[in-house]
ROSETI-897675 format. One line per field, with one value per residue: x, y, z of N, C-alpha, C in turn; residue in three letters. Coordinates in Angstrom, 3 decimals. Example, Ala and Ser with C-alpha at 12.3 -4.5 7.8 and 13.67 -1.06 7.14 Angstrom:
2
n.X	13.190 | 12.850
n.Y	-5.690 | -2.250
n.Z	7.800 | 7.080
ca.X	12.300 | 13.670
ca.Y	-4.500 | -1.060
ca.Z	7.800 | 7.140
c.X	13.200 | 12.900
c.Y	-3.300 | 0.030
c.Z	7.800 | 7.870
type	ALA | SER
//
This chain:
218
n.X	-10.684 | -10.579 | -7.830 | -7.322 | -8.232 | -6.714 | -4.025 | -4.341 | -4.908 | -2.735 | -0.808 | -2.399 | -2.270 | 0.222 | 0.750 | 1.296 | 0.251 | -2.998 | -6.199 | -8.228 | -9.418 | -12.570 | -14.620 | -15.206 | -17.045 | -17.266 | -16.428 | -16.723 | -15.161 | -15.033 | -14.071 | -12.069 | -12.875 | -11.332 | -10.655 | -12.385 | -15.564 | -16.894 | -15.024 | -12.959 | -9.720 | -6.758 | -4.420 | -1.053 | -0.005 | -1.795 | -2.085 | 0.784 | 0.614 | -1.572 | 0.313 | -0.081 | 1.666 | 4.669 | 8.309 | 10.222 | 8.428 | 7.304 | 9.762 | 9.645 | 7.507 | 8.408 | 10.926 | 8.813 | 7.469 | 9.008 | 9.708 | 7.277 | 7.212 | 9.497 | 8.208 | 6.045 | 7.466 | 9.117 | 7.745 | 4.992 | 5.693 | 5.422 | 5.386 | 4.491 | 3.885 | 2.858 | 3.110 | 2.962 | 2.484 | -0.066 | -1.208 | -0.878 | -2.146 | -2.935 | -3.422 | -5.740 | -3.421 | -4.969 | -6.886 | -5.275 | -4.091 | -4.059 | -2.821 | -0.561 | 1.606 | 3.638 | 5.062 | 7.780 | 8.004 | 9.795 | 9.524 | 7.111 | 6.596 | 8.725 | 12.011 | 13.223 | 11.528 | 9.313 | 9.006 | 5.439 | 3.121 | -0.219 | -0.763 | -0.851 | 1.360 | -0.406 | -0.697 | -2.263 | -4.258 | -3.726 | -4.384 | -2.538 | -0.301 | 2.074 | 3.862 | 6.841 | 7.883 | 7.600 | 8.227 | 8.605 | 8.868 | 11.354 | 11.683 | 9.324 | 9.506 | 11.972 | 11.095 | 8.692 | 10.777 | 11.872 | 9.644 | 8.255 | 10.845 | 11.427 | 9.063 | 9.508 | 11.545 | 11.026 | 9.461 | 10.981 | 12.180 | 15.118 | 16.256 | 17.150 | 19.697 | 18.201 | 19.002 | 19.787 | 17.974 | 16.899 | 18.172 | 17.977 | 15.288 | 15.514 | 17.192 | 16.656 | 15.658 | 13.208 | 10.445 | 8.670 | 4.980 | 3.664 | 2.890 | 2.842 | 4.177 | 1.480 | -0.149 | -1.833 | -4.385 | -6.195 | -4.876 | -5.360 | -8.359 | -8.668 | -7.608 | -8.507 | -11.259 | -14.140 | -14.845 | -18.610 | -21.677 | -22.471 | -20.653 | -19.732 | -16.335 | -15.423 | -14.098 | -13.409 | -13.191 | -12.893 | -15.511 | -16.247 | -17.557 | -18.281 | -18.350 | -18.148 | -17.074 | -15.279 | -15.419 | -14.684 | -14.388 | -13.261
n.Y	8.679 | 10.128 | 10.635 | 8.097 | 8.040 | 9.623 | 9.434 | 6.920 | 7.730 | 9.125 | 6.999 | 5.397 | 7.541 | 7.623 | 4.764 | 3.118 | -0.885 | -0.883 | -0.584 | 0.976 | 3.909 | 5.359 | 6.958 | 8.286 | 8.981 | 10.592 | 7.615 | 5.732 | 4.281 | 3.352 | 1.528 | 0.120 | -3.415 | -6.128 | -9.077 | -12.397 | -13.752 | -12.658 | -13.026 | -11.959 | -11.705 | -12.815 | -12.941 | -12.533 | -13.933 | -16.038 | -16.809 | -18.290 | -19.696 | -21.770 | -22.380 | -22.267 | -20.993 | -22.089 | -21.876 | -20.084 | -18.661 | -16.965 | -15.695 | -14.188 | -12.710 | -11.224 | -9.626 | -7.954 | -6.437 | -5.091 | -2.973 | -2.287 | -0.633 | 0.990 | 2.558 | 3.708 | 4.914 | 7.009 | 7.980 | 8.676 | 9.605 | 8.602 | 6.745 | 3.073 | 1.846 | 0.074 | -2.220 | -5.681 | -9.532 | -9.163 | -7.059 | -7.050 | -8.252 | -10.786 | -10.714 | -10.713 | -10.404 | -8.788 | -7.028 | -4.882 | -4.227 | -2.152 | 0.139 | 0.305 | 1.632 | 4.531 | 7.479 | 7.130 | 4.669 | 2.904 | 1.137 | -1.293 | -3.526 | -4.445 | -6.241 | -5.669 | -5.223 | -6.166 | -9.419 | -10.316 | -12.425 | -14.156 | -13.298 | -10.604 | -9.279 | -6.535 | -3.384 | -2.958 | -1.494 | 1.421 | 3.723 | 4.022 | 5.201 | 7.412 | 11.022 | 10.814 | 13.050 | 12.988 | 13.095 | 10.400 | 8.711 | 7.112 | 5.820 | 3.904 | 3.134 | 1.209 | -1.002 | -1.883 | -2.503 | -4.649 | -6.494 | -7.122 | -8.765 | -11.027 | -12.230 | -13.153 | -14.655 | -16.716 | -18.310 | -19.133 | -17.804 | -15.576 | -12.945 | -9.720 | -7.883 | -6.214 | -3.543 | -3.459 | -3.587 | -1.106 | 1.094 | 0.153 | 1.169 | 3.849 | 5.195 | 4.992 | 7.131 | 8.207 | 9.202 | 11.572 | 11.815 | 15.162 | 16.718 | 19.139 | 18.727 | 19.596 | 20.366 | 18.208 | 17.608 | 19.700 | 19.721 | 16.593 | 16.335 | 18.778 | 17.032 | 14.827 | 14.583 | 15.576 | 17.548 | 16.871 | 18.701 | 17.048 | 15.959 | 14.430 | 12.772 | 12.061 | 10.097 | 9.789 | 8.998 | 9.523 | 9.211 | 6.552 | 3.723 | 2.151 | -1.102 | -3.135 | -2.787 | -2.450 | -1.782 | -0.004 | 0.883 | 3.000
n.Z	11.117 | 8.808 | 8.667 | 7.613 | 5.313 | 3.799 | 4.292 | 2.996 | 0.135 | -0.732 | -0.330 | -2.948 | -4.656 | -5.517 | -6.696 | -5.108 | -4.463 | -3.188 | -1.614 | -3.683 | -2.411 | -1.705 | -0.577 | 2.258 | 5.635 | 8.607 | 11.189 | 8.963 | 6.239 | 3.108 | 0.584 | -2.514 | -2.862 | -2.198 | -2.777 | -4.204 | -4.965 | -3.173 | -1.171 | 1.107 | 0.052 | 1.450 | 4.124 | 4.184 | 6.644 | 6.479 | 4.588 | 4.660 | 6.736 | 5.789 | 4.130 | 0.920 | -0.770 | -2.021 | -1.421 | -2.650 | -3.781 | -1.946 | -1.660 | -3.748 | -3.390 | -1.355 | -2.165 | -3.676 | -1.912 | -0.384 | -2.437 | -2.846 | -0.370 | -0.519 | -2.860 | -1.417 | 0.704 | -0.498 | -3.063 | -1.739 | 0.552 | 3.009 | 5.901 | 6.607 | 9.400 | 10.703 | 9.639 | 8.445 | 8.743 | 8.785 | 7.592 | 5.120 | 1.972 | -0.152 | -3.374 | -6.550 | -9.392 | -11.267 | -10.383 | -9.305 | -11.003 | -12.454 | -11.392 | -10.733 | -12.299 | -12.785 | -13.112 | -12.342 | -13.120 | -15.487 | -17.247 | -16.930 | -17.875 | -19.187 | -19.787 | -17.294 | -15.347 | -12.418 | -12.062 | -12.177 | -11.540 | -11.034 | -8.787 | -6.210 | -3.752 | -1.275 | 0.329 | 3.124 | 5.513 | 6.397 | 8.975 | 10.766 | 9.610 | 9.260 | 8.040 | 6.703 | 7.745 | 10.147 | 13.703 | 15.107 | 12.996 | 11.537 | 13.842 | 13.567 | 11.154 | 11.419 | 12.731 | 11.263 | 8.845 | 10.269 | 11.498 | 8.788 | 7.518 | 9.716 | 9.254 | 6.789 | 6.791 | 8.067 | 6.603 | 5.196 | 3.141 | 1.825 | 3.419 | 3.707 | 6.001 | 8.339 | 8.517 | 6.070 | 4.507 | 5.497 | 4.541 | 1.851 | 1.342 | 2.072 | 0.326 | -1.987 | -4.853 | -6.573 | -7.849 | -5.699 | -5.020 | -5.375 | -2.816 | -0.662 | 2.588 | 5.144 | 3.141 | 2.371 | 2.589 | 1.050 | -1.345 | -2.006 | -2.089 | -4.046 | -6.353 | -6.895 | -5.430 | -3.468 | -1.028 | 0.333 | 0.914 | 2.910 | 4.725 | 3.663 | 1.972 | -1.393 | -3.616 | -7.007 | -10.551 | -13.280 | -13.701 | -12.690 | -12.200 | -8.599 | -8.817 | -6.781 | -3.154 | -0.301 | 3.556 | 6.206 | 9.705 | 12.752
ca.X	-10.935 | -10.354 | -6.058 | -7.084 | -8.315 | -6.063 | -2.675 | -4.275 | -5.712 | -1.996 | -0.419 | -2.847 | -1.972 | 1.535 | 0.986 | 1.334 | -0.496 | -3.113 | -6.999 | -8.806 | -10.320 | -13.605 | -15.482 | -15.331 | -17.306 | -16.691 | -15.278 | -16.562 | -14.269 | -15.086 | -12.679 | -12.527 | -13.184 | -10.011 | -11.381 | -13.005 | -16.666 | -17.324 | -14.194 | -11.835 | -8.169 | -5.887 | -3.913 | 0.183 | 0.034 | -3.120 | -1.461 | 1.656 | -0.344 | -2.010 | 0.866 | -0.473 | 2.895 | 6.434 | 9.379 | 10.332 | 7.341 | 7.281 | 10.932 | 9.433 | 6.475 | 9.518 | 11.043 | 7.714 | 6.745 | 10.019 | 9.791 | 6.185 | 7.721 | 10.170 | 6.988 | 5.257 | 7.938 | 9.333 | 6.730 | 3.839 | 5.812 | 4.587 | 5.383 | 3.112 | 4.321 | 2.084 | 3.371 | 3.430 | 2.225 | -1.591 | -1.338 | -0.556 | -2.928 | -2.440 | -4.658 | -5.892 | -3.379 | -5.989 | -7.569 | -4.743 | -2.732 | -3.954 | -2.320 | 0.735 | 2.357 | 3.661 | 6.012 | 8.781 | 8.312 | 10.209 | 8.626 | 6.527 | 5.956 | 9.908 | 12.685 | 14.156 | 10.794 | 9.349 | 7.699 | 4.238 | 2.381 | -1.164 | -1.172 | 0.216 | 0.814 | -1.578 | -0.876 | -3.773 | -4.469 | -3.089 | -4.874 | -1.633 | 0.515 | 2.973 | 4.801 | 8.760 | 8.825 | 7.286 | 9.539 | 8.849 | 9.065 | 12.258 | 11.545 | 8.356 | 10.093 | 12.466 | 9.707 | 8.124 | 11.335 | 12.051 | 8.429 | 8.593 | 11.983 | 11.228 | 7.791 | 9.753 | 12.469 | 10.146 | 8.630 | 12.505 | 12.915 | 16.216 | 16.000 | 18.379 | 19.262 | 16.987 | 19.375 | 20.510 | 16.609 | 16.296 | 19.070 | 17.444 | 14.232 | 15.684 | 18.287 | 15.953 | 15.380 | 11.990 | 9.816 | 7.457 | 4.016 | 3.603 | 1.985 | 3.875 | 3.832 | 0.687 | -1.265 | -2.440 | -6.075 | -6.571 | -4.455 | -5.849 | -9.572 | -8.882 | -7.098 | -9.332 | -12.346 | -14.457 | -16.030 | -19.800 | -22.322 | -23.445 | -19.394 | -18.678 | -15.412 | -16.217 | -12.961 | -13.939 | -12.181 | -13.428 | -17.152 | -15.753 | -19.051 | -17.660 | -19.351 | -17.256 | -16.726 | -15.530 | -15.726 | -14.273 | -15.023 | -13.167
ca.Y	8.041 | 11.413 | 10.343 | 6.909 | 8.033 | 11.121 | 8.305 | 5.754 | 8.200 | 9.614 | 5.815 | 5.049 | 8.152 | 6.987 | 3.856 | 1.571 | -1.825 | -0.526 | -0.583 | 2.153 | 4.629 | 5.948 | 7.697 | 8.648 | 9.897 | 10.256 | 6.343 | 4.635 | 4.625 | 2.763 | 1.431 | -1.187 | -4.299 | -6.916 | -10.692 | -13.310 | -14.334 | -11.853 | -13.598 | -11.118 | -12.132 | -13.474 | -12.038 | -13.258 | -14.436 | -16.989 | -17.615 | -18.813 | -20.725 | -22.787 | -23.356 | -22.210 | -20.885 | -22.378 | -20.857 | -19.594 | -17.455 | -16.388 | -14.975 | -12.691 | -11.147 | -10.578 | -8.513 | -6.831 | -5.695 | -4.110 | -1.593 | -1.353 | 0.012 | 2.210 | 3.213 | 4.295 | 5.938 | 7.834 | 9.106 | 9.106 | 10.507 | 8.187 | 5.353 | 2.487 | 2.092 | -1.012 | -3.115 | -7.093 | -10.182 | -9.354 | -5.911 | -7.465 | -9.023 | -11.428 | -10.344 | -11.336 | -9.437 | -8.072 | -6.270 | -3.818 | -3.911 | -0.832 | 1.378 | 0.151 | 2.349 | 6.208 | 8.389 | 6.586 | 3.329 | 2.974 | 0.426 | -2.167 | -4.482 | -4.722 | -7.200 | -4.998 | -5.037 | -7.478 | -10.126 | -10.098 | -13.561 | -13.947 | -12.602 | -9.319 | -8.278 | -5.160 | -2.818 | -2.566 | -0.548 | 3.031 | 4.198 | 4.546 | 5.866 | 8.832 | 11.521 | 10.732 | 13.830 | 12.850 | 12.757 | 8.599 | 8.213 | 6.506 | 4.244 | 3.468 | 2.273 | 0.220 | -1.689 | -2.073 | -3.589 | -5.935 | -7.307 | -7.998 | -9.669 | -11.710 | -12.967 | -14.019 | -15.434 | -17.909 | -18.921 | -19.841 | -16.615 | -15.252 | -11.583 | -8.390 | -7.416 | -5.032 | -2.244 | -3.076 | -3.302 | 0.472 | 1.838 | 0.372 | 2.275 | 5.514 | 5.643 | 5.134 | 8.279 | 7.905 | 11.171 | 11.432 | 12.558 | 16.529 | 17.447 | 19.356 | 19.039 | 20.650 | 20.864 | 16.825 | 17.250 | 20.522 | 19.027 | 15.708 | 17.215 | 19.280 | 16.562 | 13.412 | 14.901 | 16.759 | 17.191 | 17.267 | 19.529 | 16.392 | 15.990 | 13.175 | 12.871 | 11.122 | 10.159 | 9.208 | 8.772 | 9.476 | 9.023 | 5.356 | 3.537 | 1.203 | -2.262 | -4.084 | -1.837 | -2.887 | -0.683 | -0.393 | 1.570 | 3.158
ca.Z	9.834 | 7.899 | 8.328 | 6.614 | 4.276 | 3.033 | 4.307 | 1.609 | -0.979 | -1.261 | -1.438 | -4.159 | -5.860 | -5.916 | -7.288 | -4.206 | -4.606 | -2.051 | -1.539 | -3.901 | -1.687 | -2.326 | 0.394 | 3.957 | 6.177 | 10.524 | 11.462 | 8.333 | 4.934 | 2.007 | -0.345 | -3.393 | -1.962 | -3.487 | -3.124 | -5.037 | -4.746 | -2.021 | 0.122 | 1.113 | 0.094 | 2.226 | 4.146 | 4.155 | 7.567 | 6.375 | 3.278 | 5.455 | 7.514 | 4.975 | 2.698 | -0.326 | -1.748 | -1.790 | -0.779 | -4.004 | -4.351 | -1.011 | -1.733 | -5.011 | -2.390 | -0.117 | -3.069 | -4.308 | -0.999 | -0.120 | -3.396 | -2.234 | 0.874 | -0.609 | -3.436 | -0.460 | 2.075 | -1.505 | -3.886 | -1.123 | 1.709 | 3.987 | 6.230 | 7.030 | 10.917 | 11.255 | 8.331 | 9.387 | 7.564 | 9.252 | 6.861 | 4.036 | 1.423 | -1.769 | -4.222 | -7.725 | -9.885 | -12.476 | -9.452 | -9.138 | -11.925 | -13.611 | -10.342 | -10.231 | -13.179 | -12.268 | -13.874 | -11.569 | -13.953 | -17.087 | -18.209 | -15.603 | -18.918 | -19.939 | -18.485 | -15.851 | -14.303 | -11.178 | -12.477 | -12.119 | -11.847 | -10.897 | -7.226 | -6.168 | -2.401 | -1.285 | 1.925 | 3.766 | 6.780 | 7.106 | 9.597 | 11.452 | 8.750 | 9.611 | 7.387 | 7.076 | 8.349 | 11.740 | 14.604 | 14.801 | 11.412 | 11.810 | 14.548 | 12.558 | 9.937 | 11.211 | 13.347 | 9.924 | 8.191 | 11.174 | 11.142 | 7.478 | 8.023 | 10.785 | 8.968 | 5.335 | 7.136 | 8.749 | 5.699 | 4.456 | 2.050 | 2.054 | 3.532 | 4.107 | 7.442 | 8.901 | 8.614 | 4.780 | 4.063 | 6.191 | 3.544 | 0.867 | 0.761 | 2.274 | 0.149 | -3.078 | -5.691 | -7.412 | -7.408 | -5.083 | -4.793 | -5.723 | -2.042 | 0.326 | 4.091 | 5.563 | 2.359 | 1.855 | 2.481 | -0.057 | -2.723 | -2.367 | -2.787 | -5.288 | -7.222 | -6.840 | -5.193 | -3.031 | 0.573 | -0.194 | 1.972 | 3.909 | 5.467 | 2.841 | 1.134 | -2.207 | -4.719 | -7.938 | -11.398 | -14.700 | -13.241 | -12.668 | -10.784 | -8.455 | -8.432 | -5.172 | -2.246 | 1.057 | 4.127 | 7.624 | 10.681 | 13.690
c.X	-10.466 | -8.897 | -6.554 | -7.172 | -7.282 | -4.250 | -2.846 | -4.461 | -3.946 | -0.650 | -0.940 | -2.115 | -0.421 | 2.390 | 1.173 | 0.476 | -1.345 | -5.074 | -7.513 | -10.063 | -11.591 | -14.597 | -15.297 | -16.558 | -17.192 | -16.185 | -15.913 | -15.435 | -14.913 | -14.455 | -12.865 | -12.664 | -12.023 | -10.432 | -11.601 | -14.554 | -17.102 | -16.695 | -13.097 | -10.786 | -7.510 | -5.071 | -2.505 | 0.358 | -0.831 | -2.651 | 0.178 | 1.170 | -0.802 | -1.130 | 0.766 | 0.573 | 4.318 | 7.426 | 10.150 | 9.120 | 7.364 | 8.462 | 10.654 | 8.402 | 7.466 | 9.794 | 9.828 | 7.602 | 8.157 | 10.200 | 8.391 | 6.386 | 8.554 | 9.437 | 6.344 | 6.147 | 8.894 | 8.525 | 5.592 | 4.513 | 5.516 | 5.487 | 4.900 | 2.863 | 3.372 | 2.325 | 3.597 | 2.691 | 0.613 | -2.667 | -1.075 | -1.620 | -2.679 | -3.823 | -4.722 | -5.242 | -4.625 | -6.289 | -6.657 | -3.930 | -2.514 | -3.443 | -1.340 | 1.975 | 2.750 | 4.828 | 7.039 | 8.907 | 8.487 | 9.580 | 8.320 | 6.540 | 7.660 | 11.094 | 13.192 | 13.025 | 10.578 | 8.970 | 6.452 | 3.393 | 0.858 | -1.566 | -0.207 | -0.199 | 0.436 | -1.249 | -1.886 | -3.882 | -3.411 | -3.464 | -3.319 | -0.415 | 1.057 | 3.509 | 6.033 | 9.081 | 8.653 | 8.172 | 9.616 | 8.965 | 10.238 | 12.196 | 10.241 | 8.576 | 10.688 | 11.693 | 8.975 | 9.307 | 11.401 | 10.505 | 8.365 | 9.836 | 11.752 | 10.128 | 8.628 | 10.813 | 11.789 | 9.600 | 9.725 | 12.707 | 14.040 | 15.887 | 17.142 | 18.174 | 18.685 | 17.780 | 19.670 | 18.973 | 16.105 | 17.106 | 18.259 | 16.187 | 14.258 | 16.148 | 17.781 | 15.974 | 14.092 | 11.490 | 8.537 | 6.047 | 3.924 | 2.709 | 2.870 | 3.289 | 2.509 | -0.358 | -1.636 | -3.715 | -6.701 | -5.850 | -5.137 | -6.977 | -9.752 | -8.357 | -8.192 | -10.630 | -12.935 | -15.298 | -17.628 | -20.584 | -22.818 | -22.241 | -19.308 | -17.801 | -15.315 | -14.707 | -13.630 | -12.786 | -12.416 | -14.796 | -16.648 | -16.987 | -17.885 | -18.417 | -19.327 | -16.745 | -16.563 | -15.602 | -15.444 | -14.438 | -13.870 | -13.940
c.Y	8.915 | 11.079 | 9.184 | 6.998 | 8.884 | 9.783 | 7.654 | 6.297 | 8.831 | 8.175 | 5.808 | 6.137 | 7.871 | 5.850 | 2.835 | 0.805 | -1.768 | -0.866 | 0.766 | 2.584 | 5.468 | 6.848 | 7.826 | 9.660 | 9.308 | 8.994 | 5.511 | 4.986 | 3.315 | 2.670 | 0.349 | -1.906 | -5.460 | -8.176 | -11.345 | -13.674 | -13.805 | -12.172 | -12.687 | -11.715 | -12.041 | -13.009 | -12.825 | -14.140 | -15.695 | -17.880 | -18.593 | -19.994 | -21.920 | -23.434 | -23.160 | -21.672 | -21.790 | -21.258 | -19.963 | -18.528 | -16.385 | -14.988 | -13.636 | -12.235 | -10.722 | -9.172 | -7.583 | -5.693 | -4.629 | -3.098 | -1.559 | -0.502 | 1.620 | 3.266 | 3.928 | 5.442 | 7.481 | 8.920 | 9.249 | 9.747 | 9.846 | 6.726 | 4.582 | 2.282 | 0.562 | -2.193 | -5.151 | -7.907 | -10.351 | -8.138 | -6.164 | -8.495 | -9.860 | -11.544 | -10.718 | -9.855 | -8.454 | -7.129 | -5.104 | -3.436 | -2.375 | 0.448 | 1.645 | 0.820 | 4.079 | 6.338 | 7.618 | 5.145 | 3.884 | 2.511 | -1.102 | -3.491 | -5.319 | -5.418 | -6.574 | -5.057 | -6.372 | -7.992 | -9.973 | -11.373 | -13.255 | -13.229 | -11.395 | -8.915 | -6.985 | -5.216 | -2.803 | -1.491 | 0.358 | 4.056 | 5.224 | 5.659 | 7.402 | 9.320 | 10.858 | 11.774 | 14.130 | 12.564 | 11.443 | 8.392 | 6.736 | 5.281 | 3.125 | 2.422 | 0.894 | -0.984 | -2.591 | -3.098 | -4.814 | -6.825 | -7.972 | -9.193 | -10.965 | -12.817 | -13.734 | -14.621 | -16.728 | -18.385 | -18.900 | -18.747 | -16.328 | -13.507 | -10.815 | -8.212 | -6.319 | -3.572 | -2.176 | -2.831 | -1.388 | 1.394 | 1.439 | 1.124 | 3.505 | 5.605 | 5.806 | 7.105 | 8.376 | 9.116 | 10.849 | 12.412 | 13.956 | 16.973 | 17.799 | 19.502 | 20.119 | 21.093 | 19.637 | 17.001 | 18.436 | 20.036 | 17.538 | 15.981 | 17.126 | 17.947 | 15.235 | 13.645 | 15.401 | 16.315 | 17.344 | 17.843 | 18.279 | 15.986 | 14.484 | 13.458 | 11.817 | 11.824 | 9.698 | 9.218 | 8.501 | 9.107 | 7.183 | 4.827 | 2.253 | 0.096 | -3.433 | -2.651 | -2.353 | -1.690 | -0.994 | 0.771 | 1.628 | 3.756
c.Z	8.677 | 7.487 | 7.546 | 5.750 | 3.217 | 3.143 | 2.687 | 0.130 | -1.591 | -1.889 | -2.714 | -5.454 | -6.366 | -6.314 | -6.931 | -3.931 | -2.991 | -2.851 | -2.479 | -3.223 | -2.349 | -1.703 | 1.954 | 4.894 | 8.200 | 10.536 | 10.041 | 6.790 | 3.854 | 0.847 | -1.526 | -2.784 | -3.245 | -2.491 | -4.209 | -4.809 | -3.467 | -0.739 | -0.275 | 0.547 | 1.223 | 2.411 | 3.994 | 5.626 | 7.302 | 5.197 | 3.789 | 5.925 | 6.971 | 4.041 | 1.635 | -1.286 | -1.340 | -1.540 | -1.617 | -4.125 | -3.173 | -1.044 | -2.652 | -4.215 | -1.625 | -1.013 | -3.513 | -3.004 | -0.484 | -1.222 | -3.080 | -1.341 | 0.472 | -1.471 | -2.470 | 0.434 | 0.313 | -1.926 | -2.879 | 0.402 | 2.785 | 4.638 | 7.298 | 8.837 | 12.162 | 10.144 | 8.839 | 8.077 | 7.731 | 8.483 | 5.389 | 3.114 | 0.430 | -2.304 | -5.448 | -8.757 | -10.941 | -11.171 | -9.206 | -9.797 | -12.761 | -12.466 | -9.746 | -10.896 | -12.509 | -13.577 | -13.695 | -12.695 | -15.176 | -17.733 | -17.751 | -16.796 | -19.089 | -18.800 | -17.521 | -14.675 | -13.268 | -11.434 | -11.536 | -11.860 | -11.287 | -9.667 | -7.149 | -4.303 | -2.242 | -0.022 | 1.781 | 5.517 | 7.411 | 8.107 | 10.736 | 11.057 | 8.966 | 8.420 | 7.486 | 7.578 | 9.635 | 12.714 | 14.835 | 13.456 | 11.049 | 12.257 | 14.498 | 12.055 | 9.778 | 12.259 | 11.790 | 9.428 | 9.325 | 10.953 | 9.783 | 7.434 | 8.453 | 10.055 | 7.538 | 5.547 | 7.767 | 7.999 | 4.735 | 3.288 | 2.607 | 2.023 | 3.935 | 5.557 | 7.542 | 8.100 | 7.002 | 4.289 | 4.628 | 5.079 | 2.096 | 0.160 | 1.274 | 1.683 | -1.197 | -3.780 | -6.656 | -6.599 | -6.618 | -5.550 | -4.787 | -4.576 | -0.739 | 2.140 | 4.605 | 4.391 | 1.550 | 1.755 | 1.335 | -1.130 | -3.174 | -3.043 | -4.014 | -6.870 | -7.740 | -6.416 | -4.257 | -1.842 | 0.296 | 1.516 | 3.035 | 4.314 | 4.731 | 2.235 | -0.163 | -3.178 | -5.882 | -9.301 | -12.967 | -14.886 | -13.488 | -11.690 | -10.143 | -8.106 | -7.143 | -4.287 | -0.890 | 1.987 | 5.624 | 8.599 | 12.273 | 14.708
type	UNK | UNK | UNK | UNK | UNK | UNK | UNK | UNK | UNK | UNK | UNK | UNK | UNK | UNK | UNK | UNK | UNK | UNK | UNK | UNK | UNK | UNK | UNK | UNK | UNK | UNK | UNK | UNK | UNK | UNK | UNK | UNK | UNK | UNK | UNK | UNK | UNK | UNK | UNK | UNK | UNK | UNK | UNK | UNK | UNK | UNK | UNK | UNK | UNK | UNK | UNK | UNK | UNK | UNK | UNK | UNK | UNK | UNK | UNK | UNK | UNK | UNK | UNK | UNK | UNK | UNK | UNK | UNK | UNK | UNK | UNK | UNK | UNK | UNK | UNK | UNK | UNK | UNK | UNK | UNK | UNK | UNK | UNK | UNK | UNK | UNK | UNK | UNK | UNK | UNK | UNK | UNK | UNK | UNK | UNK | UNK | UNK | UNK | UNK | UNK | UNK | UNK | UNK | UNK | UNK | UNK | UNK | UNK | UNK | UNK | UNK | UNK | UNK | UNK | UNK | UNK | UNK | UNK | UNK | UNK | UNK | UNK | UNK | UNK | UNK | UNK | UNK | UNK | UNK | UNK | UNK | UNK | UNK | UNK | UNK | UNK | UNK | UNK | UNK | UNK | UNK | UNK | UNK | UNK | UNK | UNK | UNK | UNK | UNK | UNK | UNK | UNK | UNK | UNK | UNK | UNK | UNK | UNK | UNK | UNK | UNK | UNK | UNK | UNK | UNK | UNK | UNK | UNK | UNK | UNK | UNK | UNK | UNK | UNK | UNK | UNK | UNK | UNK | UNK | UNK | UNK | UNK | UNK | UNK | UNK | UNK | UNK | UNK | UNK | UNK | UNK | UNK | UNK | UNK | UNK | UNK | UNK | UNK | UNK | UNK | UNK | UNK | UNK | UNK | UNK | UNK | UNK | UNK | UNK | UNK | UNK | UNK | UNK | UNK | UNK | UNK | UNK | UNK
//
């Protein structure tokens, strides 16, 4: 549970439309909780299923989630290695909009950026999540783009082949995350927050209380 949390705590810090982490301790983690009326959000596979977007919209989560991808394997160093449309959430933008800015954005507001409409896809579950500089890293990855692929091509988006989608977020330049190999869990800490004497890891954020919290368990 300790990797889920330190995987997601270094997305978030890098701005990828992700769950805010808030505590850990042995298999449970606790994180924002992104729903409506105490109903999780939906994941893309459910939202498929039912229909609830056209094919046109489907096509701009295709695009978001692939610079989520390269947001994530870039500035956080990381890649997701379980990415599909069962990892994927559509969430009520307001709920994550204020975490989606970094240094890396010029300017998220101005026309060059992605549009934005009311929903925004959210990784979810890093439990699995590898360095890029893991010896699978690679064959991670492209596991990862094919699954995406495969899922927005079936729901009539127009997608890159696997391999032009594997160039496009390696080949990216946006600054990553300031934590070098081998020193994630003392930089995180020190940066966001602290192990307490009873073996909790507790993030917090300007003494931010959090009023929705979900929470999952290996």
């Amino acid at each position: 549970m300790w990797q889920e949390f330190r995987n997601l705590n270094r997305a978030f810090l890098a701005g990828v439309c992700c769950p805010r982490p808030i505590m850990s301790k042995e298999n449970v983690l606790f994180m924002s909780f992104l729903g409506a009326d105490g109903w999780p959000a939906p994941t893309m596979k459910e939202v498929a299923e039912l229909k609830l977007h056209k094919q046109k919209k489907m096509q701009d989560f295709y695009i978001e989630i692939a610079v989520q991808v390269v947001r994530l394997y870039i500035c956080a160093q990381l890649v997701h290695g379980d990415l599909s449309e069962y990892n994927i959430l559509l969430v009520p933008s307001d709920q994550v909009r204020g975490q989606v800015g970094s240094d890396a954005d010029v300017d998220i507001e101005g026309p060059d950026a992605i549009p934005v409409g009311s929903k925004r896809a959210v990784l979810i579950d890093f439990a699995q999540a590898v360095s890029i500089h893991h010896p699978q890293s690679r064959t991670l990855l492209e596991r990862d783009c094919a699954r995406v692929n495969s899922f927005f091509k079936s729901c009539g988006a127009e997608v890159l082949t696997d391999e032009d989608l594997l160039e496009f977020i390696t080949s990216a330049s946006w600054e990553r995350v300031d934590i070098e190999e081998g020193e994630e869990e003392e930089e995180v800490l020190v940066e966001k927050g602290e192990e307490e004497e009873d073996g909790w890891t507790t993030i917090s954020e300007n003494g931010t209380e959090f009023d929705d919290i979900s929470t999952t368990t290996r």
